[in-house]
C-alpha positions in Angstrom: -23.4 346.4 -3.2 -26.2 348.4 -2.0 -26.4 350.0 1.6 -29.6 349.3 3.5 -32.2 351.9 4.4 -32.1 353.8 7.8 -35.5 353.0 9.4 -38.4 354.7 9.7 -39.6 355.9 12.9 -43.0 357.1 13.4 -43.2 359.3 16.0 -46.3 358.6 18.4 -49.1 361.3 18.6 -47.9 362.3 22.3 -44.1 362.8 20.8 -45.3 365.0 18.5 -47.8 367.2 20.3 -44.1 367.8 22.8 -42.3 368.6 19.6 -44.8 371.3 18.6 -45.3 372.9 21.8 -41.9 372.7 23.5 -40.2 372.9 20.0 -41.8 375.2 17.9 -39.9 376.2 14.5 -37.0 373.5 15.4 -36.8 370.3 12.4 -38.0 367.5 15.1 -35.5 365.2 13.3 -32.7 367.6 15.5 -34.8 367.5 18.2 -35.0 364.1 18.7 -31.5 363.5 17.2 -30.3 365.6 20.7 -33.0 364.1 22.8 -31.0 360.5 21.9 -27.7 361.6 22.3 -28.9 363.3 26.0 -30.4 359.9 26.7 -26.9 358.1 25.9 -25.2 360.2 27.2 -26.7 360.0 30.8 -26.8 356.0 30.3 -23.3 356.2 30.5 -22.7 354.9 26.4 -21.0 358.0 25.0 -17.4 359.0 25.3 -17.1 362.8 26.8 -16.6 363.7 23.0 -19.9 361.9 22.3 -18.6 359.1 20.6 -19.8 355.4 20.9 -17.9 353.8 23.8 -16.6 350.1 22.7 -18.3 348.0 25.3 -22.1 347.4 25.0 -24.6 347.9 27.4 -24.9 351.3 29.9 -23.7 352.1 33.9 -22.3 349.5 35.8 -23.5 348.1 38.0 -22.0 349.5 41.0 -19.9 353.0 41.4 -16.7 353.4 42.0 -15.8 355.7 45.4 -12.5 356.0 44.8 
């Protein structure tokens, strides 16, 4: 049994020219590692521990107040 390949992502020319000036001497594979856990995180789809919560999907749709 073999595992499948991750994929490939080709970072645009825009994502790079952030990488190099807001990111200079960082491995951009961290970089964007962090920038996708940030972006989970705020959509609500990592535990506290960053862990993947079970349910799919982001927020709900309404708050809670109390």
């Amino acid at each position: 049994m073999t595992a499948r390949s991750l994929p490939h992502v080709q970072p645009t020319a825009r994502m790079w020219q952030i990488l190099r000036r807001c990111y200079p001497g960082q491995s951009p594979v961290a970089v964007l590692e962090r920038a996708l856990v940030m972006l989970a995180t705020a959509d609500g789809n990592l535990t506290p521990g960053g862990q993947l919560k079970a349910r799919l999907g982001g927020r709900p749709a309404e708050r809670r107040t109390s």
